[in-house]
Each structure stands twice: as structure tokens, then as C-alpha cells.
C-alpha positions as CSV (number, residue, x, y, z in Angstrom):
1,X,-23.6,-18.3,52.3
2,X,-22.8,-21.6,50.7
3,X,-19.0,-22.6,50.5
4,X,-17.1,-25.3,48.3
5,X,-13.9,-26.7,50.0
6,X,-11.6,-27.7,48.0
7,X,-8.4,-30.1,49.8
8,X,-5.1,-29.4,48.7
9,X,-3.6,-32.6,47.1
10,X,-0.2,-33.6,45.8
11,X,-0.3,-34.1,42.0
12,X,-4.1,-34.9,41.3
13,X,-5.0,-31.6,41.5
14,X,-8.0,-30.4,44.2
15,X,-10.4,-32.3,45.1
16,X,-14.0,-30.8,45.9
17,X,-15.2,-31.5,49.4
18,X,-17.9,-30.8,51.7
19,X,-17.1,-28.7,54.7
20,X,-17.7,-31.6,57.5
21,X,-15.3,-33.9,56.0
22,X,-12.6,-31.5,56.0
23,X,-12.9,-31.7,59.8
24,X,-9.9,-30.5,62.0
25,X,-7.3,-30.5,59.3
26,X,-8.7,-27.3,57.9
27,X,-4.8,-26.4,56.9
28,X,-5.3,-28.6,54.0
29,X,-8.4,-27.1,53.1
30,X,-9.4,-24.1,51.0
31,X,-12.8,-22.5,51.3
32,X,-14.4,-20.8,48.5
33,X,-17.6,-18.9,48.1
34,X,-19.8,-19.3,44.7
35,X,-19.3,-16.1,43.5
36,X,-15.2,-16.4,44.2
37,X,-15.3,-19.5,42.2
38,X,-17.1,-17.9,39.4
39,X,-14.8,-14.9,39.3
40,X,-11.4,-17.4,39.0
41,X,-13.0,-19.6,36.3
42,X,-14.0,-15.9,34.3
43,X,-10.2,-14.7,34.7
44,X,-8.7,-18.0,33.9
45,X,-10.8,-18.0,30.7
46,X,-10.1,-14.3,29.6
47,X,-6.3,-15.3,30.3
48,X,-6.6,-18.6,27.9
49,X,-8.5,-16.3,25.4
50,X,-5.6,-13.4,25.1
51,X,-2.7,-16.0,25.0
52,X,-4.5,-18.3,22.5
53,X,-5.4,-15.1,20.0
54,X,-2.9,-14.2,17.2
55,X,-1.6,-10.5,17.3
56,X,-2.6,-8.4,14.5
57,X,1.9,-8.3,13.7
58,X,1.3,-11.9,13.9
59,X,-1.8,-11.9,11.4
60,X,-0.3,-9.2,8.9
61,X,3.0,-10.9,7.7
62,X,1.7,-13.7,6.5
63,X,-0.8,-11.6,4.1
64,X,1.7,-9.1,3.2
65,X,4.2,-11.7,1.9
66,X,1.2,-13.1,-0.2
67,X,0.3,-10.0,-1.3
68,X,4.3,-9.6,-2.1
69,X,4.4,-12.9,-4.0
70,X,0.9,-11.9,-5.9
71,X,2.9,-8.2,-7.4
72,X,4.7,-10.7,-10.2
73,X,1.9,-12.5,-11.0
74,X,-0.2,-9.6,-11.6
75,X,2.6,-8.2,-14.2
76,X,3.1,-11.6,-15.7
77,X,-0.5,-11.5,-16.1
78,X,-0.4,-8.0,-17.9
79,X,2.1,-9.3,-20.1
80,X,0.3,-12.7,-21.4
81,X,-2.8,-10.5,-21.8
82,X,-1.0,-7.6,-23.6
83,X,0.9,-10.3,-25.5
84,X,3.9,-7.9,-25.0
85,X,6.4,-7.3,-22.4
86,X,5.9,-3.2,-21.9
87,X,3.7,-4.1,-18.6
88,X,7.2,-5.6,-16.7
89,X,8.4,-1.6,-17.1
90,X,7.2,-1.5,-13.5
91,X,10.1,-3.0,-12.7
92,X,12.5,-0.9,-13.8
93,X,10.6,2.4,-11.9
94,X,10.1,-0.4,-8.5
95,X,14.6,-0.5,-9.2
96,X,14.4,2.8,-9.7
97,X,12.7,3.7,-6.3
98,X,15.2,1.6,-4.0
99,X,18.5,3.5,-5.4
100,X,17.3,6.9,-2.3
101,X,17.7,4.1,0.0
102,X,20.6,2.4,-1.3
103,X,22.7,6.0,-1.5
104,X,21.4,7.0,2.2
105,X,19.1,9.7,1.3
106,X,15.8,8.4,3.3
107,X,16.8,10.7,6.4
108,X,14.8,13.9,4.5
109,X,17.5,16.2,5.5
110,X,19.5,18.4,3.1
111,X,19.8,18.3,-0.6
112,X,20.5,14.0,-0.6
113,X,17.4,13.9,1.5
114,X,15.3,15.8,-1.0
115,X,16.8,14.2,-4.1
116,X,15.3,11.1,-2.6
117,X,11.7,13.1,-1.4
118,X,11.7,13.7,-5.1
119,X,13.1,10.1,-6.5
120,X,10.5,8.4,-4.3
121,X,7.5,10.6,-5.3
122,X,7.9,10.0,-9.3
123,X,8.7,7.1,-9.0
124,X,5.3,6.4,-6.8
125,X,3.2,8.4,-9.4
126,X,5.1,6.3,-12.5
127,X,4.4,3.2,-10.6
128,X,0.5,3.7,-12.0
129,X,1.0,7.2,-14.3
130,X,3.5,4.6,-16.8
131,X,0.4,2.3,-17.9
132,X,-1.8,4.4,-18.4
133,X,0.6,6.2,-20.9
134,X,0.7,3.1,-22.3
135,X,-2.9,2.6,-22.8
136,X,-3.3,6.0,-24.5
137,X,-0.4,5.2,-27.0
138,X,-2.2,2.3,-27.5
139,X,0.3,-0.3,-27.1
140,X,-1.3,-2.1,-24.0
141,X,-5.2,-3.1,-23.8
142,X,-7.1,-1.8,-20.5
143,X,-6.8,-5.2,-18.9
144,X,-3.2,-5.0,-18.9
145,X,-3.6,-1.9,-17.3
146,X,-5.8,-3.3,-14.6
147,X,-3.8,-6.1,-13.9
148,X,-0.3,-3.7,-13.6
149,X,-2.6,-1.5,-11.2
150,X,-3.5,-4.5,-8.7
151,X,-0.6,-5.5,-8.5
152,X,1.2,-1.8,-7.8
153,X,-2.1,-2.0,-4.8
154,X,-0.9,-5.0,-4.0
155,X,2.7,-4.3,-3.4
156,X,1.9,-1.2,-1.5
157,X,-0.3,-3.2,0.6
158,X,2.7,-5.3,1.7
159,X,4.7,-2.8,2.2
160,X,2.5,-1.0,4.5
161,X,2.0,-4.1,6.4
162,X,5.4,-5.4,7.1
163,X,6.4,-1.6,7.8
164,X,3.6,-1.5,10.5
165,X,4.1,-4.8,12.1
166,X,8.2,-3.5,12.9
């Protein structure tokens, strides 16, 4: 069994050795195997690894505010592209969809709670039923309508992020 001695020594750290010249002041010495060593450098690694890596809460808010900050752009985009301003709608139903939340009606319990069951869901479905009604009648072209629905994915992608990461 071969052995690497390492000395104990203040502030430089350890020094490696070989067993002779520790001689009789072996209380200043430490003796390790190869396959001890080789264990201690693998945890030390995995433990540099895990505290150097981001957390996926870490990761996520970051995108979700982009993706946050992108949900105007897309409308403004629908709007230069339908050279009209029905596309910004959406945000008039996204208003619309806060006022459960602003009341108190988010707990689902009793009539407040299903006022705002109710509130939430229509508004949801407007979010992307409202251009497409628009596209029918004709007043928006298809890419407006594209545009409006990236955006609505995009917003509910942020949402679900920063809701998760809490």
C-alpha cells in the first residue's frame, strides 16, 4: 500500500512528503492512501460543481421578465402591421383579468370566488378568442393575429415562470 504524507503547515497550505522525512514528528504529519486522496479530490470537485451551477429559480427569472418585456412588443408589432390600433384590445381583457385579484376573489370559495373562476376563464379564452374575431371581421390581417398570439404565449410563459420560481 503506497501512502502520501502530507505535513501540516501554518499558512502555505500542506506540503507533500515522503514518509522517512516525516520521521519522529509524525503529529505533524497526515498519512493518506491513493485511493483516499482520490476520493477527497472527487467530493471537493462535485461540491465546487453544485455551488458554482445556477438554480433553475435562478435561471427562470431572468427569461420570464424577457419574455414579460417581449408581450408589448408583440402588440406594438400587431398594430404597425395591422396599421390600426384594434390589436392593443389585449390590453383592456389583460386589465380586465387583474380586477378578481384586486376585489379578493382568487381564494375559489363562495360566490366572490366563482365570480373570479369565471372572470379569469373568459378573460383567458378572450386573450386569443378576441383576434381571431377580429380576423374574421376582417379588420386585422393574419399576421396581426400571429403577432397578438406570441405575445399572449409569451406572457403566459412569464407568468408561469415567476409563479414557479416563488
Amino acid at each position: 500500500m503506497r501512502l502520501l504524507v502530507v505535513r501540516r503547515s501554518r499558512g502555505h497550505g500542506a506540503l507533500p512528503l515522503s514518509p522517512r522525512s516525516c520521521g519522529r514528528a509524525a503529529k505533524n504529519c497526515v498519512f493518506f492512501t491513493a485511493a483516499r486522496v482520490a476520493r477527497l479530490h472527487k467530493n471537493n470537485n462535485a461540491q465546487r460543481a453544485r455551488a458554482a451551477a445556477p438554480t433553475t429559480t435562478q435561471m427562470s427569472r431572468p427569461v420570464a421578465i424577457g419574455l414579460a418585456l417581449a408581450w408589448p412588443l408583440f402588440l406594438l408589432g400587431a398594430c404597425v402591421h395591422a396599421e390600426d390600433y384594434w390589436p392593443l384590445f389585449n390590453v383592456f381583457f389583460l386589465c380586465l383579468g387583474v380586477l378578481p385579484a384586486v376585489f379578493g376573489a382568487l381564494s375559489s370559495q363562495g360566490l366572490w370566488g366563482a365570480i373570479g373562476d369565471f372572470t379569469i376563464g373568459a378573460v383567458g379564452c378572450s386573450l386569443f378568442a378576441f383576434p381571431i374575431v377580429l380576423r374574421n371581421a376582417g379588420v386585422i390581417p393574419i399576421g396581426s393575429v400571429l403577432l397578438i398570439s406570441a405575445g399572449n404565449v409569451a406572457l403566459g410563459a412569464s407568468v408561469y415562470l415567476l409563479t414557479r420560481s416563488m
